[in-house]
GUKESE-959745 format. One record per atom (N, C-alpha, C, CB): residue in one letter; x, y, z. Coordinates in pm, whole numbers, plus 50000, padded with zeros to 5 digits. Glycine has a CB too. Example, Ala and Ser with C-alpha at 12.3 -4.5 7.8 and 13.67 -1.06 7.14 Angstrom:
A513194943150780;A512304955050780;A513204967050780;A511314955350905;S512854977550708;S513674989450714;S512905000350787;S514084994050572;
//
This chain:
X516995012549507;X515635012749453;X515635004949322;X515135027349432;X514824997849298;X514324992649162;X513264999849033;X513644981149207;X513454994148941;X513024996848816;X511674989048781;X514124993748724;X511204989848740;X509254988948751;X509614977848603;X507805010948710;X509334961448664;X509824956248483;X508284953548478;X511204938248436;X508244956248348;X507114952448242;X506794968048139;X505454946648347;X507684981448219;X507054990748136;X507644995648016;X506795000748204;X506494995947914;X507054997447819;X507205010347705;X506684988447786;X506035019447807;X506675030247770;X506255040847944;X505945036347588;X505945049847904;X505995060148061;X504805058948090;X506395077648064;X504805052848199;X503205052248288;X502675039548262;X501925063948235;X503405031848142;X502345022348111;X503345007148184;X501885022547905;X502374996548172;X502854986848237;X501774975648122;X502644988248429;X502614971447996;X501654964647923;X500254976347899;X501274950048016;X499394967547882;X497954975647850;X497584983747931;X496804968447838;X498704983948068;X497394993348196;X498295002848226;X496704984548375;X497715012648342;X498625025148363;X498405033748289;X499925024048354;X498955040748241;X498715055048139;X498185066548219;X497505052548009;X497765072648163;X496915087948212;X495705093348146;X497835100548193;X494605089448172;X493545092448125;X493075102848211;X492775081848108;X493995120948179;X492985126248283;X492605144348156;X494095129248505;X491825151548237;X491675162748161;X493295170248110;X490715172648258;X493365176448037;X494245183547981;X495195193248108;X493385191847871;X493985196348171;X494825207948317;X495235202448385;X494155217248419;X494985187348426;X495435181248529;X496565169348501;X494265176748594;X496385169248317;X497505162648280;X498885171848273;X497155156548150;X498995186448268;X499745194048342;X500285193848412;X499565199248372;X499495193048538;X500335188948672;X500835176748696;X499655190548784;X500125165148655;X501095155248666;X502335154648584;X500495144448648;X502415163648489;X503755159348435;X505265166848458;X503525159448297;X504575177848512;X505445184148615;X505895183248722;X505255190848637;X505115171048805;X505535156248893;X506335149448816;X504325145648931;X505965144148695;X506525132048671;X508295137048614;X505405122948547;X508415151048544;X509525155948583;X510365160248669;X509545159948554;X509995165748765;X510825163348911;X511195151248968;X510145168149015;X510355142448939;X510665125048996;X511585123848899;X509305111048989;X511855120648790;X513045116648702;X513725125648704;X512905113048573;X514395141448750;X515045143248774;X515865143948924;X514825148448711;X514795141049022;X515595137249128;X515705124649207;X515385144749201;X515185115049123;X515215098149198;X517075095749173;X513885081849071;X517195099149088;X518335096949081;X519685104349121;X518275094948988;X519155115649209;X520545133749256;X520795121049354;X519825158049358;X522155118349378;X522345122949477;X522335126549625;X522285125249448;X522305140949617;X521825149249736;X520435143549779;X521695165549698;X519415144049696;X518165134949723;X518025124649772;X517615132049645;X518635115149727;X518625102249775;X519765101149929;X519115092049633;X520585108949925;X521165113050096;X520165113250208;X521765129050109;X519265125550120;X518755131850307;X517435121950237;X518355157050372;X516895115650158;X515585102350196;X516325089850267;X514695094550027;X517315089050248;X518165076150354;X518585083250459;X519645067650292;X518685091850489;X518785099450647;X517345100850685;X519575116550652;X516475104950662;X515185099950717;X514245088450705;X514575107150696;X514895077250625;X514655067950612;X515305058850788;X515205065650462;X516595062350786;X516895052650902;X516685064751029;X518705044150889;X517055077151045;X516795084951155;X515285084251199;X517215098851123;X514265089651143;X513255095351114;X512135078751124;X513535105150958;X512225072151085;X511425059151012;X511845047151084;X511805056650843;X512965048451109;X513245036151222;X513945024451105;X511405028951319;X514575026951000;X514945014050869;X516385014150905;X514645018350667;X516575000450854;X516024987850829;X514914978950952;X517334979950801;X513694977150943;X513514968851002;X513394957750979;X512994970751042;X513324948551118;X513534931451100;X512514924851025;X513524923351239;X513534909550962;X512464901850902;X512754890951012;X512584897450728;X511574892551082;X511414878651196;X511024866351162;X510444880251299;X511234861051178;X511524842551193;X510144843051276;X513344834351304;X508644839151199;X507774833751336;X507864816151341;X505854839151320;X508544815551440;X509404804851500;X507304795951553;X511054813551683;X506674801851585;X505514797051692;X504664795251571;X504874808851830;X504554805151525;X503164804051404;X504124794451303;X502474823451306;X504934793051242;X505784782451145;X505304764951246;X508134788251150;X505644767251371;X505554751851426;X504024748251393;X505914750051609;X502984761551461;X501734757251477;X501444750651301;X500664771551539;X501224759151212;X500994754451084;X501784744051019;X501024764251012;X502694743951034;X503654730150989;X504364736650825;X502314711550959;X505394731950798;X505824735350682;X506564742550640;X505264737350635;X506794750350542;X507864761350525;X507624770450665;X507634771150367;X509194780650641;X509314783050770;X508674798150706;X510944780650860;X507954804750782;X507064824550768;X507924829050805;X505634832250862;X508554842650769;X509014851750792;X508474867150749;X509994848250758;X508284874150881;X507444881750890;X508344898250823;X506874880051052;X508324906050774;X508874915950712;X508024925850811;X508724916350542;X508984932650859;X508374944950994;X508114962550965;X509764945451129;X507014958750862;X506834975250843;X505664980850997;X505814978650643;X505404967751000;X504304974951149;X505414980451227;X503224961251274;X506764980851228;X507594987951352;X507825000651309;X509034981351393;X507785006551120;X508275019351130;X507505031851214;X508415022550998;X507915041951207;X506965054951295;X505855051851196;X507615075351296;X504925057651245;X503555057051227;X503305042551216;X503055065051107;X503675032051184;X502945017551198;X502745013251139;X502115014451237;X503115015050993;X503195015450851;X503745011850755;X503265021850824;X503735003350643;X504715010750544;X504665026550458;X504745001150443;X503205030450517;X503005039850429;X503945053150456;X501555042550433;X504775050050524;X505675065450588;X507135065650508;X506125064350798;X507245053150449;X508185048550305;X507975058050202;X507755033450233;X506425056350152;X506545067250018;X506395080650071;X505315065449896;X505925087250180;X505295101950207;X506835107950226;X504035104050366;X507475096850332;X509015104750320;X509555111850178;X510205092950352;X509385099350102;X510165102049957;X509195115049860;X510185084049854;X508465116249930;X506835124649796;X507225138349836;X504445121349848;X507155134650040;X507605151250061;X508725157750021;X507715154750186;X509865143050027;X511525156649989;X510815159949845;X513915146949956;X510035154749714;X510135161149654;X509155167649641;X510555157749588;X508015171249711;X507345180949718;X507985198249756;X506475175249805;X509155194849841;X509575201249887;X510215205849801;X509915198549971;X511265199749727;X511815206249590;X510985212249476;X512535196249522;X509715210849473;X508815219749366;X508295228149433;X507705213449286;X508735235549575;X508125244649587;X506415242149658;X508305249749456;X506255233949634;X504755232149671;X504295238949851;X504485212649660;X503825245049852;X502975253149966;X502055247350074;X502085261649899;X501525232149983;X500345228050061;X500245213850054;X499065234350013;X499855207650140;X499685189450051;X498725185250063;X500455176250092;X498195174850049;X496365165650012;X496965153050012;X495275168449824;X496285143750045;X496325133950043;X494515126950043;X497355131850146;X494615114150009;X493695106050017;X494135095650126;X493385101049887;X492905085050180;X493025076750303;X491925067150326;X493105085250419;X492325054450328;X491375044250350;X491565042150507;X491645030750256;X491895027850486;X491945030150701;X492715038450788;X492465017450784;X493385051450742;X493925059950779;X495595059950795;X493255061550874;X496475049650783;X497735049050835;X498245058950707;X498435032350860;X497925058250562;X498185066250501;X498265085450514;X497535060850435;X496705087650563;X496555103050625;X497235101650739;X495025109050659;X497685094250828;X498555097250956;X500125096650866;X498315082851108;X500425090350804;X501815092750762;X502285105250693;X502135082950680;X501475112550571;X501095121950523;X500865132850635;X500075118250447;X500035132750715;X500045146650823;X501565147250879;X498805144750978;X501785135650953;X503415131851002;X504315138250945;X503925118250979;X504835140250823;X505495139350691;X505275161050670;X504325124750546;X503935162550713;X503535176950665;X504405185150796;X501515180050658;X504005178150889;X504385181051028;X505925184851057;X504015168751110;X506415175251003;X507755175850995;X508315185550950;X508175167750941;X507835191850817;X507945199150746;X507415209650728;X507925195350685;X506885210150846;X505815225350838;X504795229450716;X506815238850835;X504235223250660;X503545223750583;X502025220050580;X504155219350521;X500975233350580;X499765224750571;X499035214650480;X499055231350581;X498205207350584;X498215194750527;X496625192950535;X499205183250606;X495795191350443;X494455182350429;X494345171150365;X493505188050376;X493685162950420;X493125147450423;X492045144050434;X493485140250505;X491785136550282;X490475133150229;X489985118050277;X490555134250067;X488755116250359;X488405108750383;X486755099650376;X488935111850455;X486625088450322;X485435085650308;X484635085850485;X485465071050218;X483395094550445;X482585095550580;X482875083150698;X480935094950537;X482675070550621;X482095056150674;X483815057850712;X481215040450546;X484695057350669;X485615054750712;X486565059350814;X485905053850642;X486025071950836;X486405084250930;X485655075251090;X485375103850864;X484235068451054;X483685066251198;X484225047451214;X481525070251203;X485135041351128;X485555031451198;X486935026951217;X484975023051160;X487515042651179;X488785044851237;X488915058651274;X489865040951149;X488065057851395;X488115073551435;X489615072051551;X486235080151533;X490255061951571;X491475066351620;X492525076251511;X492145052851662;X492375067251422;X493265078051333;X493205088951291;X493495075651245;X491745090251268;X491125107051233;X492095118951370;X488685107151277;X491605108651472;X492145117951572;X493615122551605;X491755113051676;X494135108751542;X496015110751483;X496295120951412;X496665099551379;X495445118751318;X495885127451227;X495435145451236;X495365120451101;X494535148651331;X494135161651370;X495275164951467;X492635162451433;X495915156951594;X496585159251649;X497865168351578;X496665148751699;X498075157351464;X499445160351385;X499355175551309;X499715147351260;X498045180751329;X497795194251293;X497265193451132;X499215203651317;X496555184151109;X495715182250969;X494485181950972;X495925171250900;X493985191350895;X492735188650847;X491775176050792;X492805195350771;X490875171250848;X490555156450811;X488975163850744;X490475141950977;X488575158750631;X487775161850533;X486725149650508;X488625165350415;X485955150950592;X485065134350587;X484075135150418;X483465133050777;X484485126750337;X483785128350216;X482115117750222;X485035122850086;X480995126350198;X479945117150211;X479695112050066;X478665123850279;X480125116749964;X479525112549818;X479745097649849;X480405119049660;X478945093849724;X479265075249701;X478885068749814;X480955069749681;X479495058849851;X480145052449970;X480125060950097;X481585049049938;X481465069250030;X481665071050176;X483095066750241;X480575062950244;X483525060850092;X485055053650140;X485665058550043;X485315036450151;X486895048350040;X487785054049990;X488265058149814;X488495047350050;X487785056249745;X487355057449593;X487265069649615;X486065050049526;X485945076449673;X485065091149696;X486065097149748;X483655092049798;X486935093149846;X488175099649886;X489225104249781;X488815090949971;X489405091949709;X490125098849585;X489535104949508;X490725091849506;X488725105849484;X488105114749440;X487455129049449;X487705110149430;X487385128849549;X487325144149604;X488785151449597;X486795144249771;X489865144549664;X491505146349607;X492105153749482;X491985133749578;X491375144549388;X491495146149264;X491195160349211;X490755136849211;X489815163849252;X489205173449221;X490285188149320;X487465169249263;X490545186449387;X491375194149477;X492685196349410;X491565187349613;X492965187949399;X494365190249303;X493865196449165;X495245174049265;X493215196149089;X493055204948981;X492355217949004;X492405198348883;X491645224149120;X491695233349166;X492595244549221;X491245230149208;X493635235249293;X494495242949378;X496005242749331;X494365237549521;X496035234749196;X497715226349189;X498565237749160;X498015212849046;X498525251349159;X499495260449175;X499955259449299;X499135272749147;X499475259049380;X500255257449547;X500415243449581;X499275264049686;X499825231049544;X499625218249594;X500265207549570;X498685215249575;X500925198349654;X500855185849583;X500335174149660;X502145182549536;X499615167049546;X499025153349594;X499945142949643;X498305146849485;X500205140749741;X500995131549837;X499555119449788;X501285138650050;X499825110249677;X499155095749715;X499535086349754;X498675090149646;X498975081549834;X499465070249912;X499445052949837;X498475071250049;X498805047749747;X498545040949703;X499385039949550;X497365042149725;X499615026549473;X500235023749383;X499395025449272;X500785012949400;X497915031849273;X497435036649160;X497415049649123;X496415033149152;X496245053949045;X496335068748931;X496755070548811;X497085078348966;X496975083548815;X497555085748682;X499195086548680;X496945099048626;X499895082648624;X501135082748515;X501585093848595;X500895085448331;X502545100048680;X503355090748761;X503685083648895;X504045094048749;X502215086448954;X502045080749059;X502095065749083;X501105085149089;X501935057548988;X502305045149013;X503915041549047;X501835038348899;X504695046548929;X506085046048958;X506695049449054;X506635050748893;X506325061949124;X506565070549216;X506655059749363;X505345082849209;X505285056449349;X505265045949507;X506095035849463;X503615037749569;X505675029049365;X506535022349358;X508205020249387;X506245021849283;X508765030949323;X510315036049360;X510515036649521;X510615052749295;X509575041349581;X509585045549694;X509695031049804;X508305055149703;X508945024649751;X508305012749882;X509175002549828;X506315006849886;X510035003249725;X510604990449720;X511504990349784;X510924985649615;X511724997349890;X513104993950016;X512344982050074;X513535008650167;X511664984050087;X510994970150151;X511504954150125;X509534969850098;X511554951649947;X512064943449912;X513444942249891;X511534941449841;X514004956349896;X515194954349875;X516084950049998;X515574965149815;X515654954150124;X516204948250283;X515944932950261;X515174954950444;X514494929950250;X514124913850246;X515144904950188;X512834910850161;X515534913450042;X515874902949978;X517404897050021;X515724906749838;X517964911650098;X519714910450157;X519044903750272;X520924927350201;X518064906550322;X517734898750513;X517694880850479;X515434905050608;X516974877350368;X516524866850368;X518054854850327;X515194868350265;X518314862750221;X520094855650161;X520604854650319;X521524870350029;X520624860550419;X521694858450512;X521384851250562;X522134866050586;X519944851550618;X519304837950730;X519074827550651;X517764840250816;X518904824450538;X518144810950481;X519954804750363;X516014817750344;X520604816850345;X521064813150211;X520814808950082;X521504807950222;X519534815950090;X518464807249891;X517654820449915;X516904784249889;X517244822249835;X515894834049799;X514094824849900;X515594833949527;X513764833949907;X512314825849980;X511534816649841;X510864841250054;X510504803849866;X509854801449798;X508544812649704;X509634792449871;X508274818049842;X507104832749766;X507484843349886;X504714828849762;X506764848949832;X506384866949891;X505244867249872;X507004881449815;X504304875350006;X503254871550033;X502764885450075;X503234860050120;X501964892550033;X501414903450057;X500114910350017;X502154908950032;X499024916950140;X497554916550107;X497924927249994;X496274920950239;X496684930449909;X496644939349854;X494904944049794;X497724936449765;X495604960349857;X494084964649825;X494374979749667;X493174973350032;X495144985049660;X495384998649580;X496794987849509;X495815017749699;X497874982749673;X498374975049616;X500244978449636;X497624975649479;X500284995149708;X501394997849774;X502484988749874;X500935006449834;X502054980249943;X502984972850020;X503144964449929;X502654967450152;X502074961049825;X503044947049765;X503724947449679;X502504936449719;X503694961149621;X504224963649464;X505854965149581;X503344982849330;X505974972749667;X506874974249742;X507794960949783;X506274980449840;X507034953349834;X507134937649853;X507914928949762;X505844931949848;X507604931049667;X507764925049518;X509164927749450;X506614931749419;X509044938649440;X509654949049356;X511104940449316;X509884965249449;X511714940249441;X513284929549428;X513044920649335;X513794919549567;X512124909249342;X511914897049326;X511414897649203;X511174890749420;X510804904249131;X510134902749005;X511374895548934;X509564917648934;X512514897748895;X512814895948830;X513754884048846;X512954905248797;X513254875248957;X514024867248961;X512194853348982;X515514871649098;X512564845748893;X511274836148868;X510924826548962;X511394828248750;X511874821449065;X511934811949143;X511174815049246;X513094808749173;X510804828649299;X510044835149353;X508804835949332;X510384843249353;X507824831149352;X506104834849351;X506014846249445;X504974821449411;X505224851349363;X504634867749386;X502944866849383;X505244880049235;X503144864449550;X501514863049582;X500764876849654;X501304849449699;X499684882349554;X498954890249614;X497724885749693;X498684898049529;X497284890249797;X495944882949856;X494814899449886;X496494871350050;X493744897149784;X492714906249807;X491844898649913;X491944910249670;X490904909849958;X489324901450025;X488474896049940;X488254910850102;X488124888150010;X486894880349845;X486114894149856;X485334860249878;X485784900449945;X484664912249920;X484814923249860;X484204917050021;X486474919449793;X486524933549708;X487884930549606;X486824949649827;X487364915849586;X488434908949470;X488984919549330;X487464894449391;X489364928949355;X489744937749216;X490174928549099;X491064948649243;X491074920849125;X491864912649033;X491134900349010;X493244909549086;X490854894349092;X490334885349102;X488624880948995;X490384886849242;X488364890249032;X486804893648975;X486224901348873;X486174898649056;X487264911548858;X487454922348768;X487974921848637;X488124930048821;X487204933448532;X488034931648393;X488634945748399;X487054928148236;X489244945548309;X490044957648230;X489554970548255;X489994956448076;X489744979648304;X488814990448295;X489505003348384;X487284985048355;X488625017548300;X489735031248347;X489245036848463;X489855044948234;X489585036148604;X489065046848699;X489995054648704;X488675043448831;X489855066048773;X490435074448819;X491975078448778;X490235071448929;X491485080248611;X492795080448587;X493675074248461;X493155075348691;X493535059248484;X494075051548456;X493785035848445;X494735054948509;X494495024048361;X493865016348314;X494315002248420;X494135016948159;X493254996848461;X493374984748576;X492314974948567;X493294990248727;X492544963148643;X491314950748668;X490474962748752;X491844932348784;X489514961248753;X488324974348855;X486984961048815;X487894999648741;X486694961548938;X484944958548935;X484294969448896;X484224954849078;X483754967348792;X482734981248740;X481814976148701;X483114991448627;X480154984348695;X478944977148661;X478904978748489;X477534984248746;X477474975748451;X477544978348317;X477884990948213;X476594975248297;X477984999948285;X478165016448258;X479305017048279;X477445027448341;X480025010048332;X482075010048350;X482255020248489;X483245020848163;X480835016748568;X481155030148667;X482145019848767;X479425039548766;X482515024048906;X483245010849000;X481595007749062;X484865016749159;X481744993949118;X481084990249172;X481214990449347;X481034980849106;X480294990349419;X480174997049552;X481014983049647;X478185001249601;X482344985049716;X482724970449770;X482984974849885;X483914961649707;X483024961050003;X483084962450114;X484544954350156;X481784958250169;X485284958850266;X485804944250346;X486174951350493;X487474934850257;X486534941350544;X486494951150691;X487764956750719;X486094942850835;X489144955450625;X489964961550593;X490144976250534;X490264954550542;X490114984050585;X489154996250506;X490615000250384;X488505014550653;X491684995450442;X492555000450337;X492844990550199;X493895003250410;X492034979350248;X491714971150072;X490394971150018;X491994953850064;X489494979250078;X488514985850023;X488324994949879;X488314992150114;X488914986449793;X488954996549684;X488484991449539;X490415001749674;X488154994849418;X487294990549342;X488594983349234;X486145003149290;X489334991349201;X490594989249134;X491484984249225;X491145001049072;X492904980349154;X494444978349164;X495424986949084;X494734965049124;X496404982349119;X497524996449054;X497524983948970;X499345005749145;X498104995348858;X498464986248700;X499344981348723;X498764992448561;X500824981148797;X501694971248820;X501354956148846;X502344975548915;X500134957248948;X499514945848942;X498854939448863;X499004945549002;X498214946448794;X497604941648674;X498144935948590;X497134948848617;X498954941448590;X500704936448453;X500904918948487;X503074948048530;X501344920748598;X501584908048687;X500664900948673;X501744909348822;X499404902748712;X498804895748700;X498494889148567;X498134899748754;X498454898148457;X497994893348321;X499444884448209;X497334909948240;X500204889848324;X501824881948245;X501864870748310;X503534889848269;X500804867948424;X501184854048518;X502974854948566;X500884836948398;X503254865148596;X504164866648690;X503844866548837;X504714876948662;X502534872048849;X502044872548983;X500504859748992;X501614891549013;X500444860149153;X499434853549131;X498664861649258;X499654836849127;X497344861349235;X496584866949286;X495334858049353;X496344875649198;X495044858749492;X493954851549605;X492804860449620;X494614849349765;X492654848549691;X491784857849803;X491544850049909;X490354863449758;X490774856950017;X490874857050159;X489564863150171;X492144864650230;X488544854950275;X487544856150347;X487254869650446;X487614844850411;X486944877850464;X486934884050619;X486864880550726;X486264889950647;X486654868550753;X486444857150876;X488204849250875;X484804842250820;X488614848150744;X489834837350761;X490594849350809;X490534827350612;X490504864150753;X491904872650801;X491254876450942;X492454888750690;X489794876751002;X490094877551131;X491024866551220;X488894878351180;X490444852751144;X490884844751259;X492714846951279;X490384827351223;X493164845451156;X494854851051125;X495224863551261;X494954861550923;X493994875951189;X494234884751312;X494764882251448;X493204889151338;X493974870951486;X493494865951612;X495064853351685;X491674856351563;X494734849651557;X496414838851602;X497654843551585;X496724825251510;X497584855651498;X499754858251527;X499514866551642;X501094870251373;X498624875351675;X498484879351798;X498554868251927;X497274885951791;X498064861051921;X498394849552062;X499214838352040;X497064841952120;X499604838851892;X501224828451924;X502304837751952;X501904818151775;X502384847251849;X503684854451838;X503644870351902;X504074854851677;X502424872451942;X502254887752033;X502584899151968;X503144889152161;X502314895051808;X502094902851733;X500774904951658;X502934901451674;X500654918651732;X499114921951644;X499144932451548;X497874926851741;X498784921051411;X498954924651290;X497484936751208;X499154909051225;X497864943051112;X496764953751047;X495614945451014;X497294961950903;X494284946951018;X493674938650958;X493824936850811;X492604940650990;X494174945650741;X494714946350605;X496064935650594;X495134962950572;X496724934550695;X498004931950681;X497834913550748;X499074945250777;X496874907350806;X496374896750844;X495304892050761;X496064898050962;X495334897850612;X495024890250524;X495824881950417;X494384896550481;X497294887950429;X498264880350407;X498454869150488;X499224886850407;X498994873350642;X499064859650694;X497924849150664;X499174860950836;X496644853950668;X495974841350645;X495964832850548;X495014842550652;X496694839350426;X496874831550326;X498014826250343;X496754836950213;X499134830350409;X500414823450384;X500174811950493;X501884833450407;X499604808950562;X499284799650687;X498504789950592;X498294807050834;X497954787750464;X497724779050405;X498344776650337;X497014778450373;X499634784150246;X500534779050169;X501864769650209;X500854789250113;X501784776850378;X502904769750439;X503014756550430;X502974771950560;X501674750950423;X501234740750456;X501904729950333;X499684742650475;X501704735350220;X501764724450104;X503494730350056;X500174726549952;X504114736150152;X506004735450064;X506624728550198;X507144756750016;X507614725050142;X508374714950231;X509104726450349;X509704704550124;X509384722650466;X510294722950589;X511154735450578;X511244709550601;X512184726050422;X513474740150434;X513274748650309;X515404734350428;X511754754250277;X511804765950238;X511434773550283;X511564767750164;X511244788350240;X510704801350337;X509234807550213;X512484817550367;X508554811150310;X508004821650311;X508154840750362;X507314815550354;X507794849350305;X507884867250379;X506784866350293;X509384882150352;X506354870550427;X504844878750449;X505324892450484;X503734872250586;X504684900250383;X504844915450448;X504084920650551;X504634925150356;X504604925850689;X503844925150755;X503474939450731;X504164919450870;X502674948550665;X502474961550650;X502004970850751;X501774962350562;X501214965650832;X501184975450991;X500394969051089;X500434991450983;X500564978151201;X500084971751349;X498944969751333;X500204979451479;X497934967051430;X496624963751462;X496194972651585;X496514948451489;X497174981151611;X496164989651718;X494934995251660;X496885002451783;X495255003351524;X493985015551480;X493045000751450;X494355030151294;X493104993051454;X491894980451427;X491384974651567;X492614965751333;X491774975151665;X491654968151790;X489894970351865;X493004975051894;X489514986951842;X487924984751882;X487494976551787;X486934997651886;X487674974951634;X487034975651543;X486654956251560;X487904983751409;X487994948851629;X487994942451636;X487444935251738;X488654943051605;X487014943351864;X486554942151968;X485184941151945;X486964950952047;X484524950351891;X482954949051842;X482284940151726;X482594961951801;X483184936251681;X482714924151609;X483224909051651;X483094926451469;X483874913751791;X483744899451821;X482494900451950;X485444892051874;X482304912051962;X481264912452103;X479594914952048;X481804928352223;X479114910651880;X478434915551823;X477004909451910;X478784913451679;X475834911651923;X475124902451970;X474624892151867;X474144908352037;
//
């Protein structure tokens, strides 16, 4: 696992990060954030999360060579990073593994989670399941009815699914209702978040967690190429697969560290400085600093903010940050599925669509990894009715 560079003191990452929350609930997080620093590093802990990391999760998985999509586009060669193969379809079953062993070590009774296009609440129920532990999952209304496969995953798995109507209707209101749950209940509870934002220590936390991701890449890629890749390429909506993505590479410069939002919900891109839920990030917010209402058809980069890791990055110009159309990541959708017969997340085919234009302008014998963060089944009606729209 890696070390989070830019922070410079706890929670913070430069100007962003921190903990802006009430006094009771800054409580409980810090009684998280002490169990995480005392057991990221046992040991015994880190045993049985690498025994259910490779038993349980299906790790290491492959970084594939797309041999078809590299010819079609011309140019550096893509290499695809295979979190769509772990259980659940995900990378998100990376951090819930690691949240539950230590949920499990505080005793905690009950878990919550929040959920945008759902692979998060299916990994989280998964994770509860395993563990016998009940489990509720907060969900924006709108988002419950255009991934009602997963709703139904996740009831199977024996969880409560909690359709939130405030706001939106998505996923913000989701965290947010969460939020409020956890300072109600946090004698029995813990917040399993799925995402690389919040408060102080939930950023670190995923973070620690998802950087196996980069850390396989970075041994997968030395063997097949012998050089480090030109970039790393990963969508980002909260910002978990990429901080995960990344994580290796930050500290090595030769590497570009490309995030790709939707133009329809450019956090970074569009956004200034500002505190949601928590903590300090780029956020589209109106004149009142409230978030502003965003769409994309990605429901899991549907979000108003970014995790402050990104932010860091972004404002140190260590990272660089896109964007991507909803039309360019369908069409992406649409082509690694019929070159390479891989059908990618729609969240996760907003990367490819960007790396299918970068390929273009680096020479032959360098590489690209694209994280591929999950399948495209829970997207497949979604994808079906907007291509059958009248």
């Amino acid at each position: 696992m890696s070390k989070s560079t830019g922070v410079v003191a706890a929670g913070t990452f430069g100007e962003f990060g921190g903990s802006y929350v009430p006094d009771e609930l800054q409580q409980v997080l810090s009684k998280i954030a002490e169990a995480f620093d005392k057991y990221k590093d046992d040991p015994e802990f880190n045993e049985e999360l690498r025994y259910y990391l490779k038993e349980y999760v299906g790790r290491e998985n492959p970084l594939t060579f797309a041999k078809n999509l590299t010819e079609q586009v011309g140019g550096a060669k893509i290499y695809l990073k295979r979190e769509d193969l772990n259980h659940t379809g995900a990378h998100k079953i990376n951090n819930t593994i690691g949240q539950i062993l230590l949920a499990k070590r505080m005793g905690a009774k009950r878990i919550i989670a929040e959920t945008g296009a759902g692979q998060h609440g299916v990994a989280t129920a998964t994770v509860a399941a395993l563990f016998g532990l009940p489990c509720t999952i907060y969900m924006g209304k709108y988002d419950t009815e255009r991934q009602a496969l997963n709703v139904f995953r996740m009831e199977l798995l024996g969880a409560e699914v909690v359709p939130v109507e405030k706001g939106q209707g998505r996923l913000k209101d989701a965290v947010d209702e969460a939020l409020g749950d956890l300072v109600r209940n946090h004698e029995t509870t813990f917040y399993l978040l799925g995402s690389a934002v919040g408060p102080h220590p939930y950023p670190t936390i995923v973070h620690h967690f998802q950087s196996v991701i980069s850390e396989e890449s970075k041994r997968q890629i030395l063997e097949k190429e012998g050089k480090l890749p030109a970039a790393v390429v990963a969508c980002v909506g909260g910002g978990s697969n990429a901080i995960g993505a990344f994580a290796h590479y930050i500290d090595e410069p030769i590497v570009r560290l490309v995030g790709v939002e939707p133009t329809e919900a450019a956090s970074i891109a569009e956004g200034v400085p500002a505190v949601i839920h928590g903590f300090k990030c780029y956020a589209l917010v109106d004149e009142n600093n409230n978030p502003k209402p965003t769409f994309s058809i990605a429901a899991g980069l549907d979000y108003p903010g970014v995790g402050p890791e990104h932010s860091y990055l972004k404002a140190s110009g260590r990272g660089e940050y896109v964007t991507v159309t909803g039309k360019e990541a369908l069409d992406a959708f649409l082509t690694l599925s019929k070159v390479e017969g891989i059908i990618p997340a729609l969240e996760s085919a907003h990367a490819v669509a960007y790396a299918m234009k970068l390929a273009k302008t680096l020479p032959r014998d360098e590489s690209i990894i694209v994280n591929l963060s999950g399948r495209g089944d829970k997207d497949v009606k979604q994808v079906y009715d907007m291509l059958n729209q009248d």
